[in-house]
N, C-alpha and C positions, 0 to 999 in steps of 0.2 A: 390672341383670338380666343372666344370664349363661346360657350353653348348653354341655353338653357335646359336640362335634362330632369328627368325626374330620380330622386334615387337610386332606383335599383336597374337605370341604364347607364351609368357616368362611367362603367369598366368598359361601354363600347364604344368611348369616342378617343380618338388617337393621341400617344401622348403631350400631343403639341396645340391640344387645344383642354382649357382649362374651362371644368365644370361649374356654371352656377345651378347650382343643384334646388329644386322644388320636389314638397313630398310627394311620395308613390300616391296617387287618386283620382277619382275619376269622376262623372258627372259634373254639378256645380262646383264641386272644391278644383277641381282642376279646372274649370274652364277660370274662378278667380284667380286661383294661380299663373296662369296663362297673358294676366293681363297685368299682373301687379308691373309698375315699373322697374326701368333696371338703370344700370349705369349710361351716365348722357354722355351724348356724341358717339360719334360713328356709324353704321350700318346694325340694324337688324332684320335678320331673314326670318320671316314665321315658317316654318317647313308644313304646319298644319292653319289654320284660319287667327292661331292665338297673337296677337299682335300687344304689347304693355301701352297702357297709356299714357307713360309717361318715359323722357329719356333717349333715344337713337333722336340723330339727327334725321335719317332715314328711312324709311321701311316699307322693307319685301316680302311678299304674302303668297308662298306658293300656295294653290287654292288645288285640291285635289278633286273635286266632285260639288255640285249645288245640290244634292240627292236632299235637305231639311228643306228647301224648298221647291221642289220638282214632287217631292217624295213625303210629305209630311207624316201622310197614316202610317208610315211604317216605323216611325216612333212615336211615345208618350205625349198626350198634349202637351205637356209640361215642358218635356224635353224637348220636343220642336219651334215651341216659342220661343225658348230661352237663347237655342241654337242659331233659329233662326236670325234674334237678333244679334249676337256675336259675328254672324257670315257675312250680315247687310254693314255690319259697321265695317269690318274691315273691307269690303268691296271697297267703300266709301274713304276710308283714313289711308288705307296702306299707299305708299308712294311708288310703287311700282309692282305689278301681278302679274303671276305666273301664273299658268296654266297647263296641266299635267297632258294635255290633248286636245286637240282642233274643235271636238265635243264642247269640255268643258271651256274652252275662250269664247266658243258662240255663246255658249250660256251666259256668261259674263256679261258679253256684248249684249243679252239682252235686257239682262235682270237690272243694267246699273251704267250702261250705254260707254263702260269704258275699253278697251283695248286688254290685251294680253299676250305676254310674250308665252310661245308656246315650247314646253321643255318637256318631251316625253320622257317615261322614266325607261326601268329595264330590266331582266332578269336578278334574282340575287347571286354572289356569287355562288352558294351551295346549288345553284339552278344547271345542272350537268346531267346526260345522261349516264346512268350508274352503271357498273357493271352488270354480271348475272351473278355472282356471288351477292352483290349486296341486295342485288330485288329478292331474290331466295332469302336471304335472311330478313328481310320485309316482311314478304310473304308469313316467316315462322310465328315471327315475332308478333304479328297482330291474327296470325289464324286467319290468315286470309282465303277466302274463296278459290280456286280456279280462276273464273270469270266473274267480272262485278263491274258496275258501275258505281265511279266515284266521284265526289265531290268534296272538297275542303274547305272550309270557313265554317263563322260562328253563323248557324242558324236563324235565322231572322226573317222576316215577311219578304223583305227588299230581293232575297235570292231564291226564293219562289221552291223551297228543297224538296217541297211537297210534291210537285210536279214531276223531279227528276224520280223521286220513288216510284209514283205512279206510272211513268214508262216503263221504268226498267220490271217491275210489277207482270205489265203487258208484254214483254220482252220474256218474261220467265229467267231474267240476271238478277242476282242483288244487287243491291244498292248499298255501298257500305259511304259514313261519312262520316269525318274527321274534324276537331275543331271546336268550338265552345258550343254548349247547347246540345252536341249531337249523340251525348246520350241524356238526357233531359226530355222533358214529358212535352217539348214544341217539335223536337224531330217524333219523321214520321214511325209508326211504331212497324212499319211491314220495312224498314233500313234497319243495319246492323251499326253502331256507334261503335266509334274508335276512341272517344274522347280528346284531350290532348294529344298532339302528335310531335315527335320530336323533329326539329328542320334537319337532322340527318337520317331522316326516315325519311323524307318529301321525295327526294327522288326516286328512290326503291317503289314508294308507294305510286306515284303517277305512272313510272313505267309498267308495273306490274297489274296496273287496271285496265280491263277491256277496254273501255272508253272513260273519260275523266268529262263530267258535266255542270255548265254554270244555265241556270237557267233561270238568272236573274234577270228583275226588270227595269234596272238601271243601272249604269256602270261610268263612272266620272272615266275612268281607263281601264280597269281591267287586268290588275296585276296577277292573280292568281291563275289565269288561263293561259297569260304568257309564259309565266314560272311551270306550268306543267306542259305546256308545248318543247320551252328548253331541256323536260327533262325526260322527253323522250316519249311524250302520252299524246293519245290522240283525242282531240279535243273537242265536245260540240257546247256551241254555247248561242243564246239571245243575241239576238240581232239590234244590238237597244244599244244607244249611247253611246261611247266611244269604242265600241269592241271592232264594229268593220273596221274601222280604220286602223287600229293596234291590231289584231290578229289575221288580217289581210287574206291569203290562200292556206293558213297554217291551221284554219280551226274549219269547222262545217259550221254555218251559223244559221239559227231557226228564225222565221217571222214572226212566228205565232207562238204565244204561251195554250197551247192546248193539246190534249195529252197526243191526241192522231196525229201533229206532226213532229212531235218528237220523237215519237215511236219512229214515224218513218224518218227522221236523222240519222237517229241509234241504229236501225237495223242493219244497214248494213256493214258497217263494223262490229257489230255483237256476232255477224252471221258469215265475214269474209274476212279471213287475217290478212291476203291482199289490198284489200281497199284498205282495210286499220293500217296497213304497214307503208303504205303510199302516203296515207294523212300523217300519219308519224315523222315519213321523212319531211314533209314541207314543213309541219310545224317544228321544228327542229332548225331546221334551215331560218323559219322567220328570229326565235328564239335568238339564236345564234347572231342576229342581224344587227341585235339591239345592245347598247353597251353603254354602263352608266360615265364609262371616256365622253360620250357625245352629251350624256346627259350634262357633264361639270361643262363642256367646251359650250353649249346651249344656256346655259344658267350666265356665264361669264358671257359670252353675248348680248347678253339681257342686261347684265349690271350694265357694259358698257355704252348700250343704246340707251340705257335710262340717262347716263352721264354719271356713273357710279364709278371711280377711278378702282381701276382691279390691277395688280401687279402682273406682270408676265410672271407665270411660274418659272422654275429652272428646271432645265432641260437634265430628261432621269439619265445617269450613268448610258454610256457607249452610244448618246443620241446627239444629230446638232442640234445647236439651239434655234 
């Protein structure tokens, strides 16, 4: 078995599967890299929209989000033409699709009228709640506030970061934000920037924020809400796209992108460590619910309703088979 990786991830894939390695890049050189052919016959699974033109007997296209065409203005002309046409080919080529949420399959079903088997994902494993030794050293280590509202990701239109500044503003909390861009001249200038964050800070960090907020306008699924609900943060986030249905009772979720009901989201966990500790336990609980066991067990579901022959694993040490 083999994986297409790009250089500088081939130390993270197990040693029982053998890297075809492509260089570290990104925009057009990657998305050609993406497509160049590979060795024929067999199965290939795109994990992102990249499918080769040439070579698998087969091919499966987990589709994470249709955001280049739901969402166009929040990329470069350029880049959304380009994207876009990469996503519509593969709707169209790939032999069997996946679909990361009941959201993104409807999507499919509309854009391209075909089916999707639906394979939610699920926390990482570093997605744990930390102790208090480690939020404290969190805390140190980035000079964190008391109380703050946070948010993680790279800054972009799509997540709307302007917004969550703005409540938390009217809140009288910071806003601190972590992640590509967020100390760059697109975060807002009234947020505190973390820049890079290291994934053995993520848990420290979600626990140790008043509230943690996504106040995006579209979400294929919604990985980063779930990972901060696992890791013990209470969470409010857009009511858009696949979030109700991933973050269920475990997040507060907004209708509206405008600043007076966010504020009234926030305020009560910026104002009641009660309600914050009630929302903490559930989303904690959902967190906990999800497990990428079910996500391999749901994937091998898929191959086999496609008619893609999958071996039975073998049964791990002290289990029957």
């Amino acid at each position: 078995m083999a994986a297409v990786v790009q250089e500088d991830a081939t130390g993270e894939l197990p040693a029982s599967i053998a890297p075809l390695r492509r260089p570290v890049a990104d925009g057009v050189r990657r998305a050609v890299h993406g497509v160049l052919p590979t060795r024929r016959g067999g199965v290939f699974h795109g994990l992102d929209v990249d499918l080769p033109v040439a070579g698998p007997t087969t091919t499966v296209a987990t589709v994470h989000d249709l955001s280049v065409l739901d969402m166009p203005s929040a990329s470069s002309r350029f880049r959304a033409a380009g994207e876009s046409v990469l996503v519509r080919a593969t709707l169209r080529r790939a032999d069997v699709l996946i679909a990361v949420s009941e959201f993104t399959a409807e999507r499919i079903r509309e854009v391209c009228g075909r089916d999707a088997y639906v394979t939610e994902l699920a926390p990482a494993a570093w997605a744990r709640p930390p102790g208090t030794a480690d939020i404290e050293r969190v805390r140190t280590k980035y000079e964190l506030p008391e109380r703050f509202v946070l948010q993680i990701g790279t800054v972009e239109p799509r997540k709307n970061v302007a917004l969550v500044a703005s409540a938390a503003r009217r809140l009288g909390i910071p806003c601190v934000l972590g992640g590509a861009g967020s100390t760059g001249p697109d975060a807002p200038s009234s947020a505190l920037g973390l820049g890079y964050v290291d994934v053995d800070d993520l848990p420290g960090l979600y626990a140790a924020a008043t509230v943690t907020a996504y106040a995006s306008f579209y979400e294929g699924y919604g990985l980063p809400p779930v990972e901060a609900m696992a890791c013990g943060g209470a969470v409010v986030a857009s009511a858009v796209g696949a979030l109700p249905q991933v973050v269920g009772d475990g997040a507060v979720l907004v209708e509206r992108h405008d600043e007076d009901a966010w504020v009234r989201a926030l305020e009560p966990l910026v104002r009641d460590s009660e309600t914050r500790r009630g929302l903490v336990d559930a989303g904690t609980r959902v967190g906990a619910s999800l497990s990428w066991d079910t996500t391999a067990r749901r994937t091998v579901e898929a191959y086999r309703a496609a008619g893609i022959d999958v071996p039975a694993p073998l049964p791990r040490p002290g289990t029957s088979p």
